[in-house]
C-alpha positions as CSV (number, residue, x, y, z in Angstrom):
1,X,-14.9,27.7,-9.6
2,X,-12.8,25.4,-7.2
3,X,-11.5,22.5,-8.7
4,X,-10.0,19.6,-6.8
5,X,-6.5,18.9,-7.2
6,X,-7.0,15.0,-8.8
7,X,-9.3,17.0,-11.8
8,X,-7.0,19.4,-12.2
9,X,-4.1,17.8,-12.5
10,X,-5.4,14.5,-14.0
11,X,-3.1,13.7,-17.1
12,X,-3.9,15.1,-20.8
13,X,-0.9,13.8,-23.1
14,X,0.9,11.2,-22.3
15,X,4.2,12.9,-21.4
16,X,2.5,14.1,-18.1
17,X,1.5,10.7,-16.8
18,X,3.6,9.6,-13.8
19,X,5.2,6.2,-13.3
20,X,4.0,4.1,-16.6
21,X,6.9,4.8,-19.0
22,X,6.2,1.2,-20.9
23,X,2.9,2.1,-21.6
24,X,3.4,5.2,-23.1
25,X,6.2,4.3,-24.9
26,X,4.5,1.2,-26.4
27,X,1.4,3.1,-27.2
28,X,3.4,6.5,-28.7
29,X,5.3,4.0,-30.7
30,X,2.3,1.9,-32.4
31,X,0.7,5.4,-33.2
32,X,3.3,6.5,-35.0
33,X,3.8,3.4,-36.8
34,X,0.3,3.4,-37.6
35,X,-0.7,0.0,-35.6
36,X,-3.7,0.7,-33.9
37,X,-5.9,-1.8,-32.7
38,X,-9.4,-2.0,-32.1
39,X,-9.5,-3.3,-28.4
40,X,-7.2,-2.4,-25.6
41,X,-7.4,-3.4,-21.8
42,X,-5.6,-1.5,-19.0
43,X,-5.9,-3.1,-15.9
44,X,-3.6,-2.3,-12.5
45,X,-4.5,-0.6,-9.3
46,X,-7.4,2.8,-9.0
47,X,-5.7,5.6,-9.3
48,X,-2.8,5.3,-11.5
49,X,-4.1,6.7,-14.8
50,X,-5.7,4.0,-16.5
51,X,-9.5,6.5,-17.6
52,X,-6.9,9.0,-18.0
53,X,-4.7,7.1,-20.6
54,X,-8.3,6.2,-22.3
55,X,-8.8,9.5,-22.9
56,X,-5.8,10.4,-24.0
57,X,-5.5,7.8,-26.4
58,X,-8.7,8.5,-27.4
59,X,-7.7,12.3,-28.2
60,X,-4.7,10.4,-30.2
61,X,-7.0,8.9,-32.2
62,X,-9.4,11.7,-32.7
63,X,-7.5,14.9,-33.1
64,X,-7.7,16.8,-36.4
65,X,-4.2,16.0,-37.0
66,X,-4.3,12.2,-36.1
67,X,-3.8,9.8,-35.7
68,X,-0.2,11.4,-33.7
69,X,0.9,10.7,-30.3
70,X,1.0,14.3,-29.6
71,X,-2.6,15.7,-29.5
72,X,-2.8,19.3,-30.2
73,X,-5.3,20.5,-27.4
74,X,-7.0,23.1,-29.1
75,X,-9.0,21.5,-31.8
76,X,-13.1,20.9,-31.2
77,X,-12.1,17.0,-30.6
78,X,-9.2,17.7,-28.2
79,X,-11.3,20.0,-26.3
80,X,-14.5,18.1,-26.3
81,X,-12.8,14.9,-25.4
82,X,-11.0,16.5,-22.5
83,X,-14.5,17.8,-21.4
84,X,-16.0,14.7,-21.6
85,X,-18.4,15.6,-23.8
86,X,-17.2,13.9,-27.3
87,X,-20.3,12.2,-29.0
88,X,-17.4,10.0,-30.5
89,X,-16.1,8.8,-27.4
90,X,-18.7,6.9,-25.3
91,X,-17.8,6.1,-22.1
92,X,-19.7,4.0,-19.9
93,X,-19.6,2.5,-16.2
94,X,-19.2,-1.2,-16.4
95,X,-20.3,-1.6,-12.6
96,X,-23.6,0.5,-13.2
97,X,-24.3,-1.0,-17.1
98,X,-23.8,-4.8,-16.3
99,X,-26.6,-6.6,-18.2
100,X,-26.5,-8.1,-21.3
101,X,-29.3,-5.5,-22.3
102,X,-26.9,-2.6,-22.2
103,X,-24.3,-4.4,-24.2
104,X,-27.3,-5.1,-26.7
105,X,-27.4,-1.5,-26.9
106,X,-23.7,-0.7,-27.3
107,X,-24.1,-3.3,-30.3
108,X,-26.6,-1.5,-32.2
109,X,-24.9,1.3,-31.5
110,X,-21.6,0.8,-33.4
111,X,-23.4,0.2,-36.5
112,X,-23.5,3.9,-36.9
113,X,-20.1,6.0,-38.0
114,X,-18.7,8.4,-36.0
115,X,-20.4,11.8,-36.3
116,X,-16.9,14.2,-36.4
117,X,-14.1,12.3,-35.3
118,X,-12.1,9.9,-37.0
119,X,-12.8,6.6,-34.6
120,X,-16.3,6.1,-32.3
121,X,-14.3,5.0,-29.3
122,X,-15.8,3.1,-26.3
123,X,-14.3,3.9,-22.8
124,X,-15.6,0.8,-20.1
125,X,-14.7,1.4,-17.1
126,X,-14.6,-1.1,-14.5
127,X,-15.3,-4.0,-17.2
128,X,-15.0,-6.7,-15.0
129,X,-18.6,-5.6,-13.2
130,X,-19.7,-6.9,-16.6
131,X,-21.9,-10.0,-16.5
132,X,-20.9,-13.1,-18.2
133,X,-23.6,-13.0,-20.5
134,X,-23.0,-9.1,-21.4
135,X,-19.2,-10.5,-22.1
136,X,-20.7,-13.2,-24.6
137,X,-22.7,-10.6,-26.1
138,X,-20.1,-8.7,-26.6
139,X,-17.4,-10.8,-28.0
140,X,-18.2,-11.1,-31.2
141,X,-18.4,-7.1,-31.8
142,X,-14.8,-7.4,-30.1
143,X,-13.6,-10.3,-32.1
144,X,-14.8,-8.5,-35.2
145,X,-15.9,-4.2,-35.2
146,X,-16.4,-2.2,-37.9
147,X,-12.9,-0.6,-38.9
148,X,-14.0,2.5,-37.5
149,X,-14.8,1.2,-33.6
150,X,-11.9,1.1,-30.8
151,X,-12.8,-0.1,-27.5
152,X,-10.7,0.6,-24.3
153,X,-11.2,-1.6,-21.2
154,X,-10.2,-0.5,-18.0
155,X,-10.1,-2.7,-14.6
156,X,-8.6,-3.1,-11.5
157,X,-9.4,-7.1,-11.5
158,X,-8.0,-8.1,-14.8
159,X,-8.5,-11.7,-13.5
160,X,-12.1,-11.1,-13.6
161,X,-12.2,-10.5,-17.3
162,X,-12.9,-13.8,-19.2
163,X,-10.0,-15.1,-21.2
164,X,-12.2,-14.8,-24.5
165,X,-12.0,-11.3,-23.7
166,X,-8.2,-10.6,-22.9
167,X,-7.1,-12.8,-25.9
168,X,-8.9,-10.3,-28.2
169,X,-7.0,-7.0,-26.3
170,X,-3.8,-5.0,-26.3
171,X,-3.3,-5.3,-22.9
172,X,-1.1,-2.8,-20.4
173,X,-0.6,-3.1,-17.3
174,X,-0.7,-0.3,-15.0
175,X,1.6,-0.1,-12.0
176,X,1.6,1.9,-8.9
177,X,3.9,4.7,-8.8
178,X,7.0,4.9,-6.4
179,X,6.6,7.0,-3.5
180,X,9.1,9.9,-4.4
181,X,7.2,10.1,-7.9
182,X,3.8,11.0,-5.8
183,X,6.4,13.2,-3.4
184,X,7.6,15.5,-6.3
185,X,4.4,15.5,-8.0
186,X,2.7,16.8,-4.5
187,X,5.7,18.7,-4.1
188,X,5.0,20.8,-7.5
189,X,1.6,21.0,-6.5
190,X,2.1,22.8,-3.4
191,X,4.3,25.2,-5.1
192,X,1.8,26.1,-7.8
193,X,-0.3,26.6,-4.7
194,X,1.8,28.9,-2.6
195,X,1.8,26.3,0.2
196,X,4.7,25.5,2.2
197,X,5.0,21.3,3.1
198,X,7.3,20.0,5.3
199,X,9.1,17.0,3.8
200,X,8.0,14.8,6.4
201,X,4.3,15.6,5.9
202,X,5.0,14.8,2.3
203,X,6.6,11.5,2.7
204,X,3.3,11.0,5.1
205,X,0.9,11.4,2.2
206,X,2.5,9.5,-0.1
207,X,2.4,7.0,2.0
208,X,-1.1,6.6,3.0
209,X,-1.4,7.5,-0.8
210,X,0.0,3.2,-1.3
211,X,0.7,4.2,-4.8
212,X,-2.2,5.9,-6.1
213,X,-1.6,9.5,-7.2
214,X,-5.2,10.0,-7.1
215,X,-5.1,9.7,-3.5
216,X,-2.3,11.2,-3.0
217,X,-4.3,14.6,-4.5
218,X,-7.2,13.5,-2.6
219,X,-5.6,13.5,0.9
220,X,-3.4,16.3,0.0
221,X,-6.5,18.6,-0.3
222,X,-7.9,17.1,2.8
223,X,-4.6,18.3,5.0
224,X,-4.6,21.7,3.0
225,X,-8.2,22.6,3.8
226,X,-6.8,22.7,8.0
227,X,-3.1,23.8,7.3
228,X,-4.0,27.4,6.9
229,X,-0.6,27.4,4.0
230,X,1.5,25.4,6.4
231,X,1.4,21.8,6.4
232,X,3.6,19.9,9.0
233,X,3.3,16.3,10.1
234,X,2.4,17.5,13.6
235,X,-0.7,18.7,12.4
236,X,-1.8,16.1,10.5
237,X,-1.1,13.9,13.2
238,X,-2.9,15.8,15.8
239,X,-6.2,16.6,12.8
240,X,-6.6,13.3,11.7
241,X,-6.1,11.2,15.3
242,X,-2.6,9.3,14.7
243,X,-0.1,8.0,16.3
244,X,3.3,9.3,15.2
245,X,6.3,7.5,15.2
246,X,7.9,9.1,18.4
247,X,5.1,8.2,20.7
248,X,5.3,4.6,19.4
249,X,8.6,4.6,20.0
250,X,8.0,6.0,23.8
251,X,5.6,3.6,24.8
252,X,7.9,0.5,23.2
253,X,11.3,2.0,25.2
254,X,9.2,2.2,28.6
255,X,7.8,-1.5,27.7
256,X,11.5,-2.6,27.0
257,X,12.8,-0.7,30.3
258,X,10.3,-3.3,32.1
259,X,8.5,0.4,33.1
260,X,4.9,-0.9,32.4
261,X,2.9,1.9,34.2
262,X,4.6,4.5,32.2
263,X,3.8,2.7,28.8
264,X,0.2,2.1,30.0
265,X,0.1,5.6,30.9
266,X,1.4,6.9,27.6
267,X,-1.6,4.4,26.0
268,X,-3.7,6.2,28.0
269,X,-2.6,9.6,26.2
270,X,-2.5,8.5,22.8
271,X,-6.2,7.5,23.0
272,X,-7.0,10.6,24.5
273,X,-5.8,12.4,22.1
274,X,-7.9,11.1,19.3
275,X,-6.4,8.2,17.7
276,X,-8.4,5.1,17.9
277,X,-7.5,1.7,19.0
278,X,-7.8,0.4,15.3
279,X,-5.1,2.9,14.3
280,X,-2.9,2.4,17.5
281,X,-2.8,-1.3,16.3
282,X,-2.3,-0.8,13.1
283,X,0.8,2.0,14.0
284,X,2.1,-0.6,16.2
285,X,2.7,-3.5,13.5
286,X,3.9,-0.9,11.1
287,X,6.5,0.1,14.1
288,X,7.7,-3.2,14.7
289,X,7.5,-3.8,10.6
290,X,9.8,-1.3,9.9
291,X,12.4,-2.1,12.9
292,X,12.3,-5.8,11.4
293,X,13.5,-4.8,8.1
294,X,15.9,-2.4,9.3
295,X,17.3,-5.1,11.0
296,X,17.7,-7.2,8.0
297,X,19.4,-4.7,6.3
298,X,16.7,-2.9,4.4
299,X,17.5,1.0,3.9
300,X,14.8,1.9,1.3
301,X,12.1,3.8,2.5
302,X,9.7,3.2,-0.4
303,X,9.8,-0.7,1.0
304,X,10.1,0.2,5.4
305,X,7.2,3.1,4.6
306,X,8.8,5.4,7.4
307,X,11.5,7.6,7.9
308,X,14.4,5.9,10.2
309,X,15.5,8.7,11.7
310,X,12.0,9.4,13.8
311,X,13.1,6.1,15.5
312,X,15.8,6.4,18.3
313,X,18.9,4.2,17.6
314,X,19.1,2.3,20.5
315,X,15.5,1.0,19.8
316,X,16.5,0.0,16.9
317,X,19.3,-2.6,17.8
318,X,17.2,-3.5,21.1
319,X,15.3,-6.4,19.6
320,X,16.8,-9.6,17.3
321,X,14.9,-10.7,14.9
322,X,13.0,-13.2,16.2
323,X,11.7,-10.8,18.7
324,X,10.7,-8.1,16.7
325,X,8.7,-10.7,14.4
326,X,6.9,-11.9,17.6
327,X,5.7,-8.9,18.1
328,X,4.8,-7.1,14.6
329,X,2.7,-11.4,14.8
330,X,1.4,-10.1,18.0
331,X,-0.5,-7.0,16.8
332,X,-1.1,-8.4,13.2
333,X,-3.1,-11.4,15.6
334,X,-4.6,-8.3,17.6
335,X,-6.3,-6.4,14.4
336,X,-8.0,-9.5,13.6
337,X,-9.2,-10.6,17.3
338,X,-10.3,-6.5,18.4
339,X,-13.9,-6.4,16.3
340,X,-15.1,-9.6,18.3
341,X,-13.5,-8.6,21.6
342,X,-15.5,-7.2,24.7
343,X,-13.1,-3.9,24.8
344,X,-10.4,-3.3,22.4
345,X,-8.8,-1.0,24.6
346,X,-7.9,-4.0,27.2
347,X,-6.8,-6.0,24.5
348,X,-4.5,-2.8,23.4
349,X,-3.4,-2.5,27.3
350,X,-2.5,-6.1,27.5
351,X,-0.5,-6.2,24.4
352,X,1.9,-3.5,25.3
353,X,2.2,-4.8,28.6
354,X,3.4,-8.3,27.1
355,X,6.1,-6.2,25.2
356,X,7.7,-5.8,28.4
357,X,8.5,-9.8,28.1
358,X,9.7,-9.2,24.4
359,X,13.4,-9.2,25.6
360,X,13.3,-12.9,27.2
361,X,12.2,-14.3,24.2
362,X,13.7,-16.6,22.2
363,X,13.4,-18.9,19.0
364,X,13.6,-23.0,19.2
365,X,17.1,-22.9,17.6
366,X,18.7,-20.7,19.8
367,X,17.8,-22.5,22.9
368,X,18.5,-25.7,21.8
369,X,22.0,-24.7,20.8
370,X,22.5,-23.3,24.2
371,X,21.1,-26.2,25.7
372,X,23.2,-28.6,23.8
373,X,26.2,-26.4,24.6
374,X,25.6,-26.9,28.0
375,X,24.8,-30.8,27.9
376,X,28.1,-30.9,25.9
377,X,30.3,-28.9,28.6
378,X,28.8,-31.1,31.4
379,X,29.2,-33.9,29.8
380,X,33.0,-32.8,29.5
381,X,33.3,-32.2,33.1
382,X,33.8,-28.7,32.6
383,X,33.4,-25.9,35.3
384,X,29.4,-24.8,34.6
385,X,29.5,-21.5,36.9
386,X,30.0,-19.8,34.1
387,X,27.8,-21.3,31.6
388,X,25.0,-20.9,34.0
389,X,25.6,-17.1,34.3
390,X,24.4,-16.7,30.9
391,X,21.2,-16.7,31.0
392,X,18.9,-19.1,28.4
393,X,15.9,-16.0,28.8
394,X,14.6,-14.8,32.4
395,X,11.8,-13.6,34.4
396,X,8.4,-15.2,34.0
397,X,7.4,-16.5,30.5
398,X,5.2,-14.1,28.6
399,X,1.5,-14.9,27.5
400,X,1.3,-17.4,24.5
401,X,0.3,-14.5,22.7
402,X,3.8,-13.5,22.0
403,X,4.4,-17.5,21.0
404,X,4.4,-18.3,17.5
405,X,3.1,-21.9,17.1
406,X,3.3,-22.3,13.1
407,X,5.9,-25.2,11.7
408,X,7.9,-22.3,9.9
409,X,9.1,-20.6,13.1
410,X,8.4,-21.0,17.1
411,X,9.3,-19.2,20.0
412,X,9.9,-20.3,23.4
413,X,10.4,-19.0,26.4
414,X,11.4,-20.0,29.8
415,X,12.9,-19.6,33.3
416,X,16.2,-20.3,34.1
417,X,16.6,-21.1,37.2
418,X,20.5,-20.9,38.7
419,X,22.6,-24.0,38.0
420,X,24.6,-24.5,40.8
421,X,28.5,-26.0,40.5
422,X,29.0,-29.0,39.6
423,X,31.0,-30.8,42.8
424,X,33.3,-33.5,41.5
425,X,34.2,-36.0,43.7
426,X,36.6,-39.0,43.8
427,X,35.7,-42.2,43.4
């Protein structure tokens, strides 16, 4: 029977989780020393192993030769705990079980010992879904179990959880896990698989993946199904409607080459093609994103979230800074104005064709110090045929779109018309 990849690879002793060394360790290390306690919240983003590490601790706790913080596997605790069908481990969804009635029952419950195991452990999931008179309810069977009751919390809102609760938990924070973790993990996967991946289809799905390794099987599985054993970026581009890097990096050349028809036209293909406007956007600010902290020195492509090389290097020195954050503002603004506008496309169209004004822009401090440089010279009676051929910014001034008017940072553009000479006469 098929199993997905996220079950079948889903953690079950700690020395296969990915990416939460502290946690293990601290948890290994309080086994061994015989510290266990009888409440322990996990909390961090979905998908990084926080059910998983309940299980596993539970295992820890349960296995015929436990407590240890290496679970053998193969006893009926090991196996029915990995099954998910311990009577001893009770788990329970905290966004379906929120009233105070089901904590009444969990209550009752813990009055009885545990049929087999060692410990009658209580996996919540999602805790914070809990009401806040459940939480009451249940903070004085916290504060206060039999010695025979463990409860593990998970949550991906740890701020949601009353203090009274937290204060009476081990907590662990779960992280997400770096992207070349989730790229060798997928990369093992493919191998077990007998599928070939190309490196830049991996560095694609742990992307999307933001950190969770459950999505990062998830998607993978996705892109398998159409790969036919080959997966390449070009076909996930072309299956799932995206806009790669190269074709963002067309359209922005032809809009800095003032050839506007061409980049509309190449809009035109794009969306054609399948991606949507939504996506185009959202390609576009991670574009100019990524060209902004290249510029600022950034080489670390867990943090710019795409591969340099895809982007030609003349694009990448043709914009300062001040540009390029002009623009990635320009189609942040755009995502949030397309779902009230009357077409998004237009409002696609229009942006890129106000990327063809990017170059002529400049911030407030620039031109003032060019300005002052010029009062400064004239004032000095120097020659000014020089000073004015360089120019301030040129051609017409884009649309205020491409102006940002916050305190922190404005830009400003505008003509400069020719200075002529300055004649000196005699008095």
């Amino acid at each position: 029977m098929y199993e997905v990849t996220a079950t079948r690879k889903r953690p079950q002793v700690f020395d296969s989780l990915v990416g939460q060394d502290f946690v293990v360790s601290t948890i290994k290390n309080a086994i061994e020393a015989g510290k266990i306690a009888h409440a322990y919240l996990f909390s961090g983003p979905r998908g990084v192993g926080k059910t998983s590490s309940a299980r596993i601790l539970a295992k820890m706790l349960n296995c015929v030769h436990g407590p240890t913080s290496t679970p053998c596997q193969i006893c009926s605790n090991c196996i029915e705990i990995a099954q998910g069908n311990s009577l001893d481990v009770i788990e329970i969804d905290g966004a379906s079980n929120t009233s105070v009635n089901d904590v009444r029952v969990i209550r009752d419950e813990v009055l009885f010992p545990p049929q087999s195991g060692r410990y009658k452990i209580y996996i919540i999931d999602e805790v914070h879904m809990l009401s806040n008179s459940a939480f009451n309810a249940l903070l004085k069977t916290i504060e206060e179990p039999p010695e025979y009751v463990v409860f593990i919390f998970a949550t991906t809102e740890s701020q949601k959880v009353p203090p009274t609760i937290r204060s009476r938990c081990q907590q662990f924070h779960f992280q997400l896990l770096s992207l070349q973790s989730i790229k060798q993990s997928l990369s093992n996967v493919a191998k077990e698989l007998g599928v070939t991946v190309d490196d830049d289809a991996l560095f694609w799905i742990a992307k999307e993946s933001t950190g969770s390794m459950r999505d990062a099987y998830t998607l993978f599985d996705q892109i398998t199904a159409f790969s036919e054993g080959v997966v390449t970026l070009k076909k996930i581009q072309d299956k799932l409607g995206l806009a790669g890097p190269e074709k963002l990096a067309a359209i922005v050349s032809y809009a800095y080459h003032q050839q506007g028809d061409q980049a509309i036209e190449h809009i035109q293909q794009l969306l054609a093609s399948g991606v949507s406007v939504e996506q185009a956007v959202k390609d576009f600010a991670e574009f100019f994103r990524t060209l902004l902290l290249a510029r600022r020195g950034i080489d670390n492509e867990s943090i710019l979230q795409m591969q340099m090389d895809r982007i030609p290097q003349d694009l990448q020195s043709a914009f300062n800074e001040d540009q390029l954050e002009a623009a990635l503002e320009l189609f942040l603004q755009l995502y949030r104005d397309i779902r009230f506008s009357l077409n998004p496309r237009f409002e696609l169209e229009l942006a890129v064709s106000r990327l063809s004004s990017l170059v002529y822009l400049v911030s407030n401090s620039v031109l003032l110090k060019r300005l002052t440089e010029l009062q400064n010279n004239l004032l000095a009676g120097k020659e000014t045929a020089t000073i004015a051929s360089r120019p301030l910014t040129s051609v017409a001034a884009p649309s205020p779109t491409l102006i940002n008017d916050s305190p922190k940072h404005t830009d400003v553009v505008v003509n400069s018309p020719k200075i002529p000479p300055v004649v000196h006469q005699e008095v």
